[in-house]
N, C-alpha and C positions, 0 to 999 in steps of 0.2 A: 246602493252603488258600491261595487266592491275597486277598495283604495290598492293604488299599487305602488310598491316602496321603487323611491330611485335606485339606480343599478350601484351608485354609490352607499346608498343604508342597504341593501340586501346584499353586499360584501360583507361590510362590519359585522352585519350579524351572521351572516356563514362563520365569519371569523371566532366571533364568540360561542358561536354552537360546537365548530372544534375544540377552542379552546377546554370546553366543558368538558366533552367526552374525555380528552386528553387528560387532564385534573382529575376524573372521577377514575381513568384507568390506573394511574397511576397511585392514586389511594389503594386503590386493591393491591397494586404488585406492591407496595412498600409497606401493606398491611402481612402480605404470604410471608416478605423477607423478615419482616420482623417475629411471627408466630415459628420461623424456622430458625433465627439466628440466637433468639432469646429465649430458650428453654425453659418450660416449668422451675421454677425454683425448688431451694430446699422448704423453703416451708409451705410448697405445692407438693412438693410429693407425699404420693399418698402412705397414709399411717394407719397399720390393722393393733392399734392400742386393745387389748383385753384384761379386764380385770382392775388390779386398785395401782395406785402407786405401788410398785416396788421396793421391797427392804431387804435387807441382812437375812432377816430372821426369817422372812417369807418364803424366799428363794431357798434356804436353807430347811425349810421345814417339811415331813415327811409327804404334806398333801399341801396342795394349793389351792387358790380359794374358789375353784370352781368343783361342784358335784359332778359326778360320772354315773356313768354304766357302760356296760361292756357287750360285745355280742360276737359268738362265736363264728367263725368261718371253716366250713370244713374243707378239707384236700378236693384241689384244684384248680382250675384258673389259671396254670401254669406256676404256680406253686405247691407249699403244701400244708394251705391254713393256715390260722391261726386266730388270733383275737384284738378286735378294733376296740379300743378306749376311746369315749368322746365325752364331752362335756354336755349336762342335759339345758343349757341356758341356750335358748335361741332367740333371745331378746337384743344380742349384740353382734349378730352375721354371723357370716362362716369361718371359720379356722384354721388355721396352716393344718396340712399333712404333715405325717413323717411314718417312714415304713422301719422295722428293726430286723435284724436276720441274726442269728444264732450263730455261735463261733462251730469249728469243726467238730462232730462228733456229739455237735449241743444242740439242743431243743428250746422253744420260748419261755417253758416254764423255769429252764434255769436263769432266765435273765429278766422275768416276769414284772420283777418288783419297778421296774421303766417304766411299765405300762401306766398304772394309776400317777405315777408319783412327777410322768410330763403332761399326763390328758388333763391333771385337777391346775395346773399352771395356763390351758387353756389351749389344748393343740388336741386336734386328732389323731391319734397313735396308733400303730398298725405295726401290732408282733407277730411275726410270719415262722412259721416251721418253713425247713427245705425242701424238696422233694427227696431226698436220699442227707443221710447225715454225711456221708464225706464229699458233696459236695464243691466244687472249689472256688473260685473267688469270681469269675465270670459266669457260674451257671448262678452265683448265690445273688449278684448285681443284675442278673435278666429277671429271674426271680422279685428282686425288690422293685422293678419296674413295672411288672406284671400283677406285683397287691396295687402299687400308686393305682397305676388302671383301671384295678377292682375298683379299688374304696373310692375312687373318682367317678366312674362310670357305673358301676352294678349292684353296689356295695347298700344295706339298709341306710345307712348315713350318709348316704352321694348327698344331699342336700344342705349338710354339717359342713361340705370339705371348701373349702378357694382350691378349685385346680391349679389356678397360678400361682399355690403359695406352697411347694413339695419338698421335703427332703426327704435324704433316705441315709443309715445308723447303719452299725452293725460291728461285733466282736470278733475281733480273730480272723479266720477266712472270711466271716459275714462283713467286717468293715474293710478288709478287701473287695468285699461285696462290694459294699457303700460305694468305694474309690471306683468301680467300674463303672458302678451304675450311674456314676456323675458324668463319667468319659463318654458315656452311651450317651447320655440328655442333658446338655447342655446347659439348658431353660429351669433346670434344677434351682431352689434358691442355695444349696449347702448340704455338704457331705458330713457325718461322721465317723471317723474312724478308732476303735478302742482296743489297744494291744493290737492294729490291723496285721494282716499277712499280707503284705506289697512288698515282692522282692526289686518288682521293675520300677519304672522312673513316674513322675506323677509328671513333666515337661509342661504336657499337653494339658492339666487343668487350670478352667476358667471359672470354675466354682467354687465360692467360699467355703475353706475346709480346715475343719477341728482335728488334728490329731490327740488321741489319748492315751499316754503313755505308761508304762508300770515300771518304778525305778527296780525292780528285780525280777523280771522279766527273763524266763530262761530260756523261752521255746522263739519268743520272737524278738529280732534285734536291731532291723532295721525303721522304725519306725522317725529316728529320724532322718535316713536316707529318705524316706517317704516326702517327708517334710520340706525336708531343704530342698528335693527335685520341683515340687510349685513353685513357678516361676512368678517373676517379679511382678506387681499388678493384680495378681488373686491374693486376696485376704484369706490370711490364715495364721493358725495359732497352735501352737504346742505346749499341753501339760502335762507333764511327770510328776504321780501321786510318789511320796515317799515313803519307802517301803514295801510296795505294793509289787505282789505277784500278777503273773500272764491271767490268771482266772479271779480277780478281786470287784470283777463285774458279777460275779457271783451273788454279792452280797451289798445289799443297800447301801450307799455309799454317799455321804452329803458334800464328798467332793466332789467326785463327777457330775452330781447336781446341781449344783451353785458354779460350775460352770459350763454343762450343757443348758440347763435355761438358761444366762443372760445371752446365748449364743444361738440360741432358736429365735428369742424372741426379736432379736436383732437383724437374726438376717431372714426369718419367716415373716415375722411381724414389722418390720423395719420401725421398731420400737424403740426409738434414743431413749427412752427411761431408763436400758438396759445398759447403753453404753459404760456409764460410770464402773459397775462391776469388775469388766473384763480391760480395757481402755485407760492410759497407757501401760498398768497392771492390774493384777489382780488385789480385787479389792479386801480380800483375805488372801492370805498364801499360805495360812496355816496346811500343814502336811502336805504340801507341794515342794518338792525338790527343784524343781526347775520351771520354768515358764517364759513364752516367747511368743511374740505376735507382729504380724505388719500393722497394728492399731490403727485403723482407718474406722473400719466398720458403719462406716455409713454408704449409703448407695451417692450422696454430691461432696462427700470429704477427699480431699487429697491427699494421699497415702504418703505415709509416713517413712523414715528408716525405720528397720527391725527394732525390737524394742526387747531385752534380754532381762529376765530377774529370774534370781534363786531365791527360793524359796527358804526358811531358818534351817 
């Protein structure tokens, strides 16, 4: 015989069957608010670490601890060649990019010695010829956009690269290159710029960006008009080698080294191991004349004031 509830108990439990639904809606919507209000942490976010602990003498040393090879690329693609360094370990994922463009008038092989001495630190490196040597600073920045693309899409090593993990270098007109090519792409992780040729204002960037300066510098002399036009909120840093001519990328240099890797690996890598380095100084300043940064350098730290040291 089937039982029938008085109209009194089958209230109650309508009541309670609301009630539930209600309770259970309600977990979800204060469950959405919370996955939105309370963001990944810092020691959620994610870390592309390669290689050993970091030293002095590592960062500083002609090769780093990972083996390479190299493979040429010939003219085209919207460039005009050049040669991809990568590292042969793929036991530990894929690698930051980074493209390089030659200053005016220059070719890769004068600035070559880059190539092996950031790919063995653990990055895939990408030294591009121009399509024409004079070149200028917007065809050299379309240019470095257009290896990213290769070596990310067509490239024998597309499978080496993190497309999410890009920058893009460059000397003279090439790191005016750089400075465009960041203004172009946004989504960039970080610009470098070396002796760059920026007459106009940098306002507009939101990408982390190295300037590198040469204390005798005859040919270029705004580099830190460059500088000081990145507005407040993009990280960025200025170093003036001392002594150092417009062309002293020329020749292998353990300054520019020790601190273009703690500054790839930082903002490619989001690698705090590196912070110490560069962070609120530099951790050598030997033959640096000057140095200058917003010291944040992390992607959840809160930016700092400028932070000024000369160098002895």
């Amino acid at each position: 015989m089937r039982h029938h509830d008085s109209p009194a108990l089958a209230e109650r439990r309508s009541r309670t069957g609301r009630l539930r639904t209600f309770l259970a809606q309600t977990a979800i919507v204060l469950g959405v608010l919370a996955a939105t209000a309370f963001p990944p942490t810092a020691s959620a976010a994610q870390n592309h670490e390669r290689g050993p602990d970091p030293t002095p003498a590592g960062i500083a040393a002609p090769m780093g601890p990972f083996a390479i090879e190299s493979v040429q690329v010939p003219r085209g693609n919207g460039f005009g060649g050049g040669v991809i360094y990568y590292p042969t370990d793929t036991s530990q994922g894929t690698f930051g990019g980074l493209a390089i463009s030659p200053g005016w008038n220059g070719t890769w092989p004068g600035i070559a010695w880059l190539g092996p001495r950031l790919a063995s630190q653990g990055f895939v490196v990408f030294g591009i010829d121009t399509n024409t040597l004079n070149d200028d600073q917007a065809s050299r920045g379309t240019q470095l956009l257009a290896a990213l693309d290769y070596l990310t899409q067509r490239s024998p090593v597309r499978d080496r690269v993190d497309a999410d993990r890009l920058a893009v270098a460059g000397h003279s007109m090439g790191g005016g290159g750089a400075f465009h090519a960041s203004l172009q792409r946004p989504s960039l992780r970080t610009a470098i710029g070396n002796a760059p040729f920026w007459p106009g204002s940098l306002s507009g960037q939101g990408v982390p960006t190295l300037v590198s300066a040469m204390q005798n510098d005859g040919l270029v002399g705004q580099n830190r008009n460059a500088y000081n036009s990145i507005p407040a909120g993009t990280e960025k840093a200025y170093i003036e080698i001392a002594g150092a001519d417009h062309n002293y990328i020329g020749q292998p240099s353990t300054h520019l080294a020790r601190t273009w890797i703690p500054w790839l690996k930082i903002f490619l890598d989001e690698d705090t191991r590196y912070h110490e380095f560069l962070c609120p100084a530099l951790y050598d300043s030997t033959g640096i004349s000057q140095y200058l940064d917003t010291c944040s350098f992390l992607p959840t730290a809160t930016q700092t004031p400028e932070v000024s040291v000369s160098g002895p």
